[in-house]
LOMI-481133 format. One line per field, with one value per residue: residue number from 1; residue in one letter; chain; x, y, z of N, C-alpha, C in turn. Coordinates in nm, 2 decimals. Example, Ala and Ser with C-alpha at 12.3 -4.5 7.8 and 13.67 -1.06 7.14 Angstrom:
<atoms>
nr <- (1/2)
rest <- (A/S)
kette <- (A/A)
neast <- (1.32/1.28)
nnorth <- (-0.57/-0.22)
nup <- (0.78/0.71)
caeast <- (1.23/1.37)
canorth <- (-0.45/-0.11)
caup <- (0.78/0.71)
ceast <- (1.32/1.29)
cnorth <- (-0.33/0.00)
cup <- (0.78/0.79)
</atoms>
This chain:
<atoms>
nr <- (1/2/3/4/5/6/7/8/9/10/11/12/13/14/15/16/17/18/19/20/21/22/23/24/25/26/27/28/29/30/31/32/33/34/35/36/37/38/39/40/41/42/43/44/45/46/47/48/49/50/51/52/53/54/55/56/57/58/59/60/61/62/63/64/65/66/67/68/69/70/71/72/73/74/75/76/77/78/79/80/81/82/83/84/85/86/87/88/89/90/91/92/93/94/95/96/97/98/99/100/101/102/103/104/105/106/107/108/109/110/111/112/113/114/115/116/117/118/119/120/121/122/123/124/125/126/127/128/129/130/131/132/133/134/135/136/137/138/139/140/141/142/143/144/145/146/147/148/149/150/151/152/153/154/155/156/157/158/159/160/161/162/163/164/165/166/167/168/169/170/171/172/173/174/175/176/177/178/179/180/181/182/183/184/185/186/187/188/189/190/191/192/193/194/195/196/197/198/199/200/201/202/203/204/205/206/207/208/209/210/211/212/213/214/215/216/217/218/219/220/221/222/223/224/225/226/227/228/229/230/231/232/233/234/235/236/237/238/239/240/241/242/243/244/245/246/247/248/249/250/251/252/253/254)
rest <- (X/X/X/X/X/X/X/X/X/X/X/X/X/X/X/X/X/X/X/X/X/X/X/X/X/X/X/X/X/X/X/X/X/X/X/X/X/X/X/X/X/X/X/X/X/X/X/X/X/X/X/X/X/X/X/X/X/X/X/X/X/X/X/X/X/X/X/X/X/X/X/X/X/X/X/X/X/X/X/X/X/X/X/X/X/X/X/X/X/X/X/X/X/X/X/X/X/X/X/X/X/X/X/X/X/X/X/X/X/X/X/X/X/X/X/X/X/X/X/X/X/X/X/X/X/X/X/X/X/X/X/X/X/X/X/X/X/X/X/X/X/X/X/X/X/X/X/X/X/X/X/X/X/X/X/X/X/X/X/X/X/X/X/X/X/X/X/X/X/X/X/X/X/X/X/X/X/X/X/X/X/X/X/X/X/X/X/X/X/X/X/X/X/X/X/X/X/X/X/X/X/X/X/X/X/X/X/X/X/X/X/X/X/X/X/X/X/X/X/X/X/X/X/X/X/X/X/X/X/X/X/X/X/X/X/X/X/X/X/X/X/X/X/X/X/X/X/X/X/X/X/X/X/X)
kette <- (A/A/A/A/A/A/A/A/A/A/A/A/A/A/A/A/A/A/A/A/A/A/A/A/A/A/A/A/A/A/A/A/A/A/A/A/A/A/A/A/A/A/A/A/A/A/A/A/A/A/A/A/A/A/A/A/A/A/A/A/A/A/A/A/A/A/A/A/A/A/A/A/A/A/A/A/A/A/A/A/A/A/A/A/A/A/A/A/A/A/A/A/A/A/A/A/A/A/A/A/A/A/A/A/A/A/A/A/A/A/A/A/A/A/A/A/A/A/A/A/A/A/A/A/A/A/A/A/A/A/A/A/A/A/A/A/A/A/A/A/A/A/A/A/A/A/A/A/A/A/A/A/A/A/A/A/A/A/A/A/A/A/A/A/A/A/A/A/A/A/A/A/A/A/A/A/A/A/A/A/A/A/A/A/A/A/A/A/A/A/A/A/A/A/A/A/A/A/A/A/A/A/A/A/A/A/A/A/A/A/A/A/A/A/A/A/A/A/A/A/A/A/A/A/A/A/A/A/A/A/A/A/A/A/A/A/A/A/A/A/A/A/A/A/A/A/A/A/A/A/A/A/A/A)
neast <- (1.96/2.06/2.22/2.22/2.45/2.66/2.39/2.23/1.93/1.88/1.63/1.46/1.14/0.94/0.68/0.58/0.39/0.21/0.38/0.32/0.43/0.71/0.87/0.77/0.78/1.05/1.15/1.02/1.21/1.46/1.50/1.45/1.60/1.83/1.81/1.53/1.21/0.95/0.65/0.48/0.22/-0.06/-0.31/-0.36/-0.37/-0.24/-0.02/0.14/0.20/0.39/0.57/0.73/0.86/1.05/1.17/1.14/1.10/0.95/0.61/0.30/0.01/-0.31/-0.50/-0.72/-0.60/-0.74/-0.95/-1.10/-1.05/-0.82/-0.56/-0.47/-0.53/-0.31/-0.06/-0.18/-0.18/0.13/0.19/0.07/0.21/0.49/0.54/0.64/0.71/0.94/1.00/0.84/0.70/0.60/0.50/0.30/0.05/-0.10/-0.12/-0.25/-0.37/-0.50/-0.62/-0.72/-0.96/-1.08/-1.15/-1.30/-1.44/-1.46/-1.24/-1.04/-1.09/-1.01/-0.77/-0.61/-0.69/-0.56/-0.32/-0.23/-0.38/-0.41/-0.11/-0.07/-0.25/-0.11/0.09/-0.02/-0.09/0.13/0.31/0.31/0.44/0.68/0.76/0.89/1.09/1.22/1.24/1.15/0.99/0.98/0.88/0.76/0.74/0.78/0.94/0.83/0.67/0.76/0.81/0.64/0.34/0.20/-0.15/-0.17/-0.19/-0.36/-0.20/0.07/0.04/-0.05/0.17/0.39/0.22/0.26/0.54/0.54/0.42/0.64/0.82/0.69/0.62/0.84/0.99/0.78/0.78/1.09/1.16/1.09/1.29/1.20/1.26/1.20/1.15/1.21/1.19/1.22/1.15/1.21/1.06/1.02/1.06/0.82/0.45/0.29/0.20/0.04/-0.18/-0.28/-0.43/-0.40/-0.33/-0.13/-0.01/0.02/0.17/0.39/0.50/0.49/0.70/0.94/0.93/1.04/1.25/1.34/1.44/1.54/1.82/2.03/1.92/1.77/1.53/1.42/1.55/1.37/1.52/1.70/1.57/1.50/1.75/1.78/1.59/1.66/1.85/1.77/1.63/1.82/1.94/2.24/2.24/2.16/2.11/1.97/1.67/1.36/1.43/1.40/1.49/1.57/1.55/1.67/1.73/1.84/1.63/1.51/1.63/1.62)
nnorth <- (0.86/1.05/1.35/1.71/1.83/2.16/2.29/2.38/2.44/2.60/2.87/2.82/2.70/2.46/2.22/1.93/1.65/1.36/1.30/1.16/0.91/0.64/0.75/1.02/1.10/1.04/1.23/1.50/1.52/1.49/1.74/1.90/1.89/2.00/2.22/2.32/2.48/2.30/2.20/1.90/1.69/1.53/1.22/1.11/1.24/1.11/1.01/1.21/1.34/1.11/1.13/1.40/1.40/1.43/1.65/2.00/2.15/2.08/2.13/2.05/1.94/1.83/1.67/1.58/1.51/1.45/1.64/1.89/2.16/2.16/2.17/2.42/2.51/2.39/2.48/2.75/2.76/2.70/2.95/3.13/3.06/3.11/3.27/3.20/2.99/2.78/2.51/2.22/1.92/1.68/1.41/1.24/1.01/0.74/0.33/0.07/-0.22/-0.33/-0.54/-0.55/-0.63/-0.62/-0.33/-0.03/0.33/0.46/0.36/0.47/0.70/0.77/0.71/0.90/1.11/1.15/1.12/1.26/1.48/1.63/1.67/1.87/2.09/2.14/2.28/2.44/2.61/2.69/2.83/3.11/3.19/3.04/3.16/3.41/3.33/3.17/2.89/2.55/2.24/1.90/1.60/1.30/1.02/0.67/0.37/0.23/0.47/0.43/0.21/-0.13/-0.21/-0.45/-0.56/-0.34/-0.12/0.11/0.23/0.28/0.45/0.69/0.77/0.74/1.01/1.20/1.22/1.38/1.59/1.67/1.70/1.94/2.12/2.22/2.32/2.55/2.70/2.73/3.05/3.17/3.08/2.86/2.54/2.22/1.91/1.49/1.21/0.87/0.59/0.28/-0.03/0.07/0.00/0.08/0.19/0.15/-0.09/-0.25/-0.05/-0.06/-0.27/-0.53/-0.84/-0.94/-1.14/-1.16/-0.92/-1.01/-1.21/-1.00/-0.82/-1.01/-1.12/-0.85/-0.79/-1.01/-0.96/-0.74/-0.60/-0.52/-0.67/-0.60/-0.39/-0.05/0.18/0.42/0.67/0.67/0.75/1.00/1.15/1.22/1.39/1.60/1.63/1.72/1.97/2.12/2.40/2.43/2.32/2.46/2.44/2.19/2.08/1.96/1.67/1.32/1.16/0.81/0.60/0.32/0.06/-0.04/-0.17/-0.10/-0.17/-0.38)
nup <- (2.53/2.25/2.26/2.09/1.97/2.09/2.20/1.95/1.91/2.04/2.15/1.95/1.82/1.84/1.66/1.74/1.61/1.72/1.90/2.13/2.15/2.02/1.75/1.72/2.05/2.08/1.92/1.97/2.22/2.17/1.99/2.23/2.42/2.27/2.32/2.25/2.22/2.30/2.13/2.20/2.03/2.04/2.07/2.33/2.60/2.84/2.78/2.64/2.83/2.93/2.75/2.82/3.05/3.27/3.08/3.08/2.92/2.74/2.62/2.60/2.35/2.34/2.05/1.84/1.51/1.31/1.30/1.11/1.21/1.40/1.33/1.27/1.52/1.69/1.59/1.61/1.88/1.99/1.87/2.05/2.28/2.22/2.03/1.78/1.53/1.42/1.33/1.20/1.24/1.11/1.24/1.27/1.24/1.05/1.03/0.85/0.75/0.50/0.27/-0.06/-0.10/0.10/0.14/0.21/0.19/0.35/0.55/0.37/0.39/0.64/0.69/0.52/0.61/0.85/0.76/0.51/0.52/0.77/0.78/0.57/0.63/0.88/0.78/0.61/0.83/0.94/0.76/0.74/0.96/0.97/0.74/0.83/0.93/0.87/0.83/0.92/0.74/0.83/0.70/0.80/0.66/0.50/0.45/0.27/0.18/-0.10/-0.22/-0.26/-0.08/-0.03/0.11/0.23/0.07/0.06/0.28/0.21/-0.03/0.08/0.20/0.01/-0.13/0.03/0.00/-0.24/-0.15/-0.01/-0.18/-0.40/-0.24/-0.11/-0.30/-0.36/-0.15/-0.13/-0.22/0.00/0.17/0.34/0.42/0.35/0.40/0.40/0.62/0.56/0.71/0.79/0.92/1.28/1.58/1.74/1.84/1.64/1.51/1.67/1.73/1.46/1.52/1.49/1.72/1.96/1.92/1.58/1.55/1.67/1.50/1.27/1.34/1.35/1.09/0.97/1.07/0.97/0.68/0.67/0.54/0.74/0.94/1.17/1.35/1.34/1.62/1.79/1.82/1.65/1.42/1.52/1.56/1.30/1.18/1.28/1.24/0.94/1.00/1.14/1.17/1.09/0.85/0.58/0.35/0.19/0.07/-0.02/-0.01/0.05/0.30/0.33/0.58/0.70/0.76/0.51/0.37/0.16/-0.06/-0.12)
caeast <- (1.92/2.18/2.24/2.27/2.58/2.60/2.20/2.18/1.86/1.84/1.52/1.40/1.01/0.91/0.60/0.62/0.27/0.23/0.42/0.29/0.51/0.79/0.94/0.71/0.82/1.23/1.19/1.05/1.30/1.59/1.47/1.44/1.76/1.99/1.75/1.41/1.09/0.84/0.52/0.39/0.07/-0.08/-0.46/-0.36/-0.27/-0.12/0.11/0.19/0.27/0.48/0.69/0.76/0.92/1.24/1.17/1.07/1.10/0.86/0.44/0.18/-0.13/-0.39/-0.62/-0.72/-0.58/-0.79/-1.08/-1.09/-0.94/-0.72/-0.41/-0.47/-0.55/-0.20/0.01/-0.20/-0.12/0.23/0.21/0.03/0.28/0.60/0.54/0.64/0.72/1.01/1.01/0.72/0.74/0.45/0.52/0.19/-0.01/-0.22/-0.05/-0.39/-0.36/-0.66/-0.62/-0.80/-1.07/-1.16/-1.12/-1.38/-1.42/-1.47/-1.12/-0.98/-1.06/-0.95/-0.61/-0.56/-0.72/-0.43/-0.15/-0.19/-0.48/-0.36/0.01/-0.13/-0.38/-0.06/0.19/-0.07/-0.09/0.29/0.36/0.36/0.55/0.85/0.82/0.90/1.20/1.33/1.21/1.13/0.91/0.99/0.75/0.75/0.71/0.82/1.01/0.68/0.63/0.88/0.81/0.51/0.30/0.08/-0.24/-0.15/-0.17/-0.32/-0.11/0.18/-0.01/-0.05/0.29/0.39/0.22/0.35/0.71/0.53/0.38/0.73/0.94/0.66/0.61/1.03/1.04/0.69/0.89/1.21/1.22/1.10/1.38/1.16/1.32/1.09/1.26/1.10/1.26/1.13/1.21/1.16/1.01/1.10/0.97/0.67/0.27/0.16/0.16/-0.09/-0.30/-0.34/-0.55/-0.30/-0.30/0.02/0.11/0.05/0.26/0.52/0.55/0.53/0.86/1.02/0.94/1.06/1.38/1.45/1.45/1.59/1.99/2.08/1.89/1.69/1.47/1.51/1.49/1.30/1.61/1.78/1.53/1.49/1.80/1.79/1.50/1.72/1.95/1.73/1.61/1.93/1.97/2.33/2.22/2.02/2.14/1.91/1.51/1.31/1.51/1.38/1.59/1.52/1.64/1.57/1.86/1.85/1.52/1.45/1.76/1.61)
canorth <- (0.95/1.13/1.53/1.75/1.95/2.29/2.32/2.42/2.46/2.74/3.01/2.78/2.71/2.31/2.17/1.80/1.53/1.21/1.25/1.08/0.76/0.62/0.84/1.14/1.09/1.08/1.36/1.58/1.53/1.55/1.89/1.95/1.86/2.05/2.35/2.41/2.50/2.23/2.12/1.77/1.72/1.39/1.18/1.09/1.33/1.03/0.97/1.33/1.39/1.05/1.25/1.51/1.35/1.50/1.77/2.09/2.25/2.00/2.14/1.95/1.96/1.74/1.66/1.43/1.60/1.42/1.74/2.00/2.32/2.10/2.17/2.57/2.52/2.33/2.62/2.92/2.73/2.76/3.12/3.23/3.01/3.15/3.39/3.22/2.87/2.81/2.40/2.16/1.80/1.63/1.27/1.14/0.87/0.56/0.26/0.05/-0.33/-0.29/-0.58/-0.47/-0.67/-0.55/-0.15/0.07/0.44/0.49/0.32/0.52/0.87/0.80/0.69/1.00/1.20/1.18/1.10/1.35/1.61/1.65/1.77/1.94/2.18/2.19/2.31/2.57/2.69/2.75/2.90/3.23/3.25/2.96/3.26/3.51/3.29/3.12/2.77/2.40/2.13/1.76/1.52/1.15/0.88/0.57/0.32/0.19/0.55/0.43/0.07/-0.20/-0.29/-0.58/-0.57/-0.21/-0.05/0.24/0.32/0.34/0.52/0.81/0.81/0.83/1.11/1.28/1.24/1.41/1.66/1.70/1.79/2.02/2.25/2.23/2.46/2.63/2.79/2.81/3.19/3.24/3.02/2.76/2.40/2.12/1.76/1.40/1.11/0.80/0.54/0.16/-0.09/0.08/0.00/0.16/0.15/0.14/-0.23/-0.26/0.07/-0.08/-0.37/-0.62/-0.94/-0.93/-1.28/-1.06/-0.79/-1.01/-1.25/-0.90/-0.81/-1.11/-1.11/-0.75/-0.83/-1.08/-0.89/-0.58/-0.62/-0.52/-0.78/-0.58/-0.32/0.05/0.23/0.58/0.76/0.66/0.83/1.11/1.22/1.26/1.49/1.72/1.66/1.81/2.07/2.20/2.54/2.42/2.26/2.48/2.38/2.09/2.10/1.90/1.57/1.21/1.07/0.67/0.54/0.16/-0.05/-0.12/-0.25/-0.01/-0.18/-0.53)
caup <- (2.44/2.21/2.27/1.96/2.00/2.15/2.19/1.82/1.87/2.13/2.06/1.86/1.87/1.77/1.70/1.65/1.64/1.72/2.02/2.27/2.17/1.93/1.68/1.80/2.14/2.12/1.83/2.06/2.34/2.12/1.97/2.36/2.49/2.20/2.35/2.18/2.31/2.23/2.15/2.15/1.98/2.05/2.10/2.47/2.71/2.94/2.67/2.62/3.00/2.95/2.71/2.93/3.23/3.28/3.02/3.12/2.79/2.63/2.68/2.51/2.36/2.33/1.96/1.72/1.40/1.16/1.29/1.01/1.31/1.48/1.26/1.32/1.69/1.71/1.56/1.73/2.05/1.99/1.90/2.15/2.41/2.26/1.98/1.67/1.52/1.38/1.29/1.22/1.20/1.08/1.24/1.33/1.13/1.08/0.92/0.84/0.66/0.44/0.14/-0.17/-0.12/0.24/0.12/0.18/0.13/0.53/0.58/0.27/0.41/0.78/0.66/0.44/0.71/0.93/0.69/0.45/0.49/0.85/0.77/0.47/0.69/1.01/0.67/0.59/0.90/1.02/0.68/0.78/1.09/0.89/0.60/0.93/1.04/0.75/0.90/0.78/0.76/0.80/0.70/0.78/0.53/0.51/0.35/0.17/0.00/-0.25/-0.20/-0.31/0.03/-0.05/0.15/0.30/-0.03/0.06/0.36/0.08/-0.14/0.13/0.21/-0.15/-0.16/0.12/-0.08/-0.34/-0.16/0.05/-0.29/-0.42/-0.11/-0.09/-0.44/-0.38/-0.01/-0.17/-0.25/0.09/0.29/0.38/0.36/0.35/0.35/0.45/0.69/0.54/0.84/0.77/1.04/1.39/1.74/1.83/1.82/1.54/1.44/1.77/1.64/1.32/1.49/1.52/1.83/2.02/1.84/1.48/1.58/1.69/1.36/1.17/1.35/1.34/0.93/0.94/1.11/0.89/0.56/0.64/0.53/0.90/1.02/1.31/1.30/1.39/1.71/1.75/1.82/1.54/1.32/1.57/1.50/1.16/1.17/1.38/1.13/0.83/1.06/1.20/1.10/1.01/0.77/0.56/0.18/0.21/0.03/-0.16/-0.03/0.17/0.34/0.34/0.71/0.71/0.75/0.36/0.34/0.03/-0.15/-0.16)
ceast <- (2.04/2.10/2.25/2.37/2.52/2.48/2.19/2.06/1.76/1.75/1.46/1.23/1.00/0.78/0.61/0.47/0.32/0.35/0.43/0.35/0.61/0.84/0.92/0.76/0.98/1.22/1.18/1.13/1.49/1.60/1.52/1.58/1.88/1.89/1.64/1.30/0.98/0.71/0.47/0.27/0.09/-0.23/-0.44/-0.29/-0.21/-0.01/0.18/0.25/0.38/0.62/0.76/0.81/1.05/1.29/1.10/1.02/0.98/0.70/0.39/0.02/-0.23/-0.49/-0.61/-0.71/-0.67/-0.97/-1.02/-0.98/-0.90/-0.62/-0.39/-0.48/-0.38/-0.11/-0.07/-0.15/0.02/0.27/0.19/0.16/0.42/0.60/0.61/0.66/0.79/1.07/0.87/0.79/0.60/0.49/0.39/0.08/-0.01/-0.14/-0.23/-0.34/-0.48/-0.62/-0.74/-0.95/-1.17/-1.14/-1.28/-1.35/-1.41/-1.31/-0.97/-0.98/-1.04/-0.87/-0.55/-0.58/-0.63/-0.30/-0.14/-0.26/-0.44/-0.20/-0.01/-0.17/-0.27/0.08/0.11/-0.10/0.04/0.31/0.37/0.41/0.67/0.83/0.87/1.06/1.31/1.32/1.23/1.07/1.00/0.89/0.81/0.70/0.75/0.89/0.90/0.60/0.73/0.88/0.72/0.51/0.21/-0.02/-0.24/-0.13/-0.15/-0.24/0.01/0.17/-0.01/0.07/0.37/0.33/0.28/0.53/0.69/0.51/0.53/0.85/0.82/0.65/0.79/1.01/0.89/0.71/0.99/1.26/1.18/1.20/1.33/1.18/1.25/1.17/1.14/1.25/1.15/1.21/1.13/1.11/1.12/1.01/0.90/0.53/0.24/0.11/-0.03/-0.17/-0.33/-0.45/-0.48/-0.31/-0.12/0.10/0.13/0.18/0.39/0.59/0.56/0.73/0.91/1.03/1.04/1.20/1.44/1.51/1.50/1.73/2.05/2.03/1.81/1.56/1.48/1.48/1.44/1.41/1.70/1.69/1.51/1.60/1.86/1.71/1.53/1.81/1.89/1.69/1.68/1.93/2.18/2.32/2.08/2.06/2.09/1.76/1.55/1.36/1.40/1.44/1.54/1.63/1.58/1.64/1.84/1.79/1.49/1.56/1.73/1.46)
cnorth <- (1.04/1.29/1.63/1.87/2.12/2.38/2.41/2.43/2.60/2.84/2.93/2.71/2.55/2.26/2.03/1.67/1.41/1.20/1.21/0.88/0.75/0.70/0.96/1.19/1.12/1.19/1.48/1.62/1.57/1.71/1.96/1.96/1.93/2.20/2.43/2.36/2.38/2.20/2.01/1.77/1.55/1.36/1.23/1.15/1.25/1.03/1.08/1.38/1.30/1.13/1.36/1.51/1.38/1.58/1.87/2.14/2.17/2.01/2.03/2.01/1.84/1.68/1.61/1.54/1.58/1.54/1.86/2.13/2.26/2.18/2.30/2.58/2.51/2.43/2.70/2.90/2.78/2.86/3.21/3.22/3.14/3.28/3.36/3.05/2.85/2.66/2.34/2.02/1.71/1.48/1.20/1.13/0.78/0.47/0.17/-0.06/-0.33/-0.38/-0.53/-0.51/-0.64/-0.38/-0.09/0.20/0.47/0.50/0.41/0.65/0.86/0.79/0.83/1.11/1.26/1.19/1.23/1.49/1.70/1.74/1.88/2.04/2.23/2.29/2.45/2.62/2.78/2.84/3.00/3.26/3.14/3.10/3.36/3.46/3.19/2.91/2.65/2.33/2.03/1.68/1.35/1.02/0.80/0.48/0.29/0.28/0.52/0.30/0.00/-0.26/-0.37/-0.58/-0.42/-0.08/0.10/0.31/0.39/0.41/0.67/0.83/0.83/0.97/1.22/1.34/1.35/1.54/1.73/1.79/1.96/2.14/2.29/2.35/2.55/2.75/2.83/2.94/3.23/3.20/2.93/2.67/2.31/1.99/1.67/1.28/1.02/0.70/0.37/0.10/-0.06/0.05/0.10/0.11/0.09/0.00/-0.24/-0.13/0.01/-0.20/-0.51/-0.71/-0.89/-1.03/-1.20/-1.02/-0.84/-1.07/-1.13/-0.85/-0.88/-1.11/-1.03/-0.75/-0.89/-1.05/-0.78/-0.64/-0.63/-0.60/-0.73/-0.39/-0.24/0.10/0.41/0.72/0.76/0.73/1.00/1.24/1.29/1.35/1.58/1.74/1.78/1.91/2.15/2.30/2.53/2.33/2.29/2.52/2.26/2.12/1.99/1.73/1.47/1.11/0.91/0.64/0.39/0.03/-0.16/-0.18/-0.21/-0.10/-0.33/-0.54)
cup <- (2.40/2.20/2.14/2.04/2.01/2.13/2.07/1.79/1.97/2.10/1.99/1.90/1.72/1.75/1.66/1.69/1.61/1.84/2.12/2.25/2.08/1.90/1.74/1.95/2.12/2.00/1.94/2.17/2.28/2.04/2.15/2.43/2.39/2.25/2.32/2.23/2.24/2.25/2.08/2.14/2.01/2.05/2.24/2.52/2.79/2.86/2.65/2.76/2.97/2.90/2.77/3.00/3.20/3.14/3.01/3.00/2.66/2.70/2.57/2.51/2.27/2.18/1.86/1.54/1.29/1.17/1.19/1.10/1.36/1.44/1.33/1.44/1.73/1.70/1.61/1.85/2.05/1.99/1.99/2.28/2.39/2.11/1.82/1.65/1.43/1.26/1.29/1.14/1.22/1.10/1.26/1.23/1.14/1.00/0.97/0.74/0.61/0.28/0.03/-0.15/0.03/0.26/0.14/0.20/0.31/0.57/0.50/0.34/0.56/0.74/0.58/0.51/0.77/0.88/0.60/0.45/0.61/0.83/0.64/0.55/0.82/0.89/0.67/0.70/0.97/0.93/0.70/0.87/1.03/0.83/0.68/0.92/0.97/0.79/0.83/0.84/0.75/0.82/0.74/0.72/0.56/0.43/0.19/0.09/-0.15/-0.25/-0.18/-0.12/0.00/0.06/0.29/0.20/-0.07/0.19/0.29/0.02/-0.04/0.13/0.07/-0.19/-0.07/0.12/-0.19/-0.30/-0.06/-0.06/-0.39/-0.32/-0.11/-0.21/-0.43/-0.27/-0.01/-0.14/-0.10/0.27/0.35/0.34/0.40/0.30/0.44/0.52/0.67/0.63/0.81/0.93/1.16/1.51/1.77/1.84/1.77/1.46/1.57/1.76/1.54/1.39/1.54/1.68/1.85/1.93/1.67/1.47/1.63/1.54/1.27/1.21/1.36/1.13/0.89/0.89/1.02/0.72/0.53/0.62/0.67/1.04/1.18/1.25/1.42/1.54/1.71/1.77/1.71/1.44/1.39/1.53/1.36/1.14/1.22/1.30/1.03/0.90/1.07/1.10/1.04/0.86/0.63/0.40/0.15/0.17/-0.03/-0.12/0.08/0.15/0.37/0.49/0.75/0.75/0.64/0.31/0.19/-0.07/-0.18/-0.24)
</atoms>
């Protein structure tokens, strides 16, 4: 696990979901390890203890975000822990193969549930302790909000809007210091192929497909996007809104 130089993120208060694995997981620990207080939000508290192991500085809390007072539960938790919140990183989300012809409306509003109404509802709640402290959102997208998924239509379609709703919020926080940027992150090792539903044999020919189309010929690992979300974060780095960053090993380019 790479270190961010001289704990640049000292005092600093993190919330970051979807941490109980993948991206979610090494985000939080690299926030952790340049110095900042965190909280992983996750379903499974095993998974959220896993995160944790040999980081003191990383609490956790437990809830299924797609409940209407989750988002607000998540931030008060934080405030009450440490008294303010200074980063939010909306990583956690459903990817869902859903061809057009097996769509229903059930499937439609869980997927939007967590992808977009979810950091929507954890956005409106930080807002006033970021407008305290001059903060920022990073959201998580994907390569596929900017790019046609054939029989995962609408998982793209959320994350497209997530791009959309990452450059609006960017200029609607502006005048109060709040920088809002997105890390769109092509096929990386984690879950979610096996959350979507997926056999092990699936899940492997999907990454072997993956592999073979991305330019760099492999697909990413969770630290490799982790630290780019520390990147847009970093308080050195606070001439930066409105932007998402594509991290994919050039998938977007073919």
């Amino acid at each position: 696990m790479n270190t961010r130089p001289h704990q640049e993120f000292t005092g600093k208060v993190v919330v970051v979901t979807g941490a109980g694995s993948g991206i979610g997981r090494s985000t939080a620990r690299v926030f952790a390890q340049a110095g900042a207080q965190v909280l992983g939000v996750g379903r499974r508290q095993h998974a959220l203890d896993e995160t944790t192991t040999g980081h003191p500085t990383i609490s956790t809390y437990a809830a299924d975000l797609r409940e209407p007072e989750a988002s607000q539960l998540v931030i008060d938790t934080a405030v009450d822990r440490w008294g303010k919140v200074d980063i939010l990183v909306n990583n956690a989300g459903a990817t869902r193969m859903m061809p057009l012809d097996q769509t229903t409306a059930t499937g439609i509003d869980e997927l939007f549930a967590l992808n977009i109404t979810a950091p929507s509802l954890l956005a409106h709640a930080s807002v006033p302790h970021l407008r305290r402290n001059g903060g920022a959102i990073v959201n998580i997208s994907s390569t596929f909000g900017h790019r046609p998924l054939p029989h995962a239509a609408h998982y793209a379609a959320s994350k497209a809007a997530l791009e959309q709703l990452t450059r609006s919020w960017a200029l609607e926080l502006a005048p109060d210091g709040v920088r809002v940027n997105a890390v769109a992150p092509g096929p990386t090792e984690s879950e979610a192929l096996t959350a979507a539903g997926l056999s092990d044999a699936d899940v492997e020919a999907v990454k072997q497909d993956e592999a073979a189309r991305i330019p760099l010929r492999r697909r990413g690992e969770p630290d490799e996007i982790a630290n780019w979300i520390a990147q847009l974060a970093s308080p050195s780095h606070t001439w930066i809104t409105g932007q998402v960053l594509t991290v994919d090993g050039g998938l977007a380019l073919t």
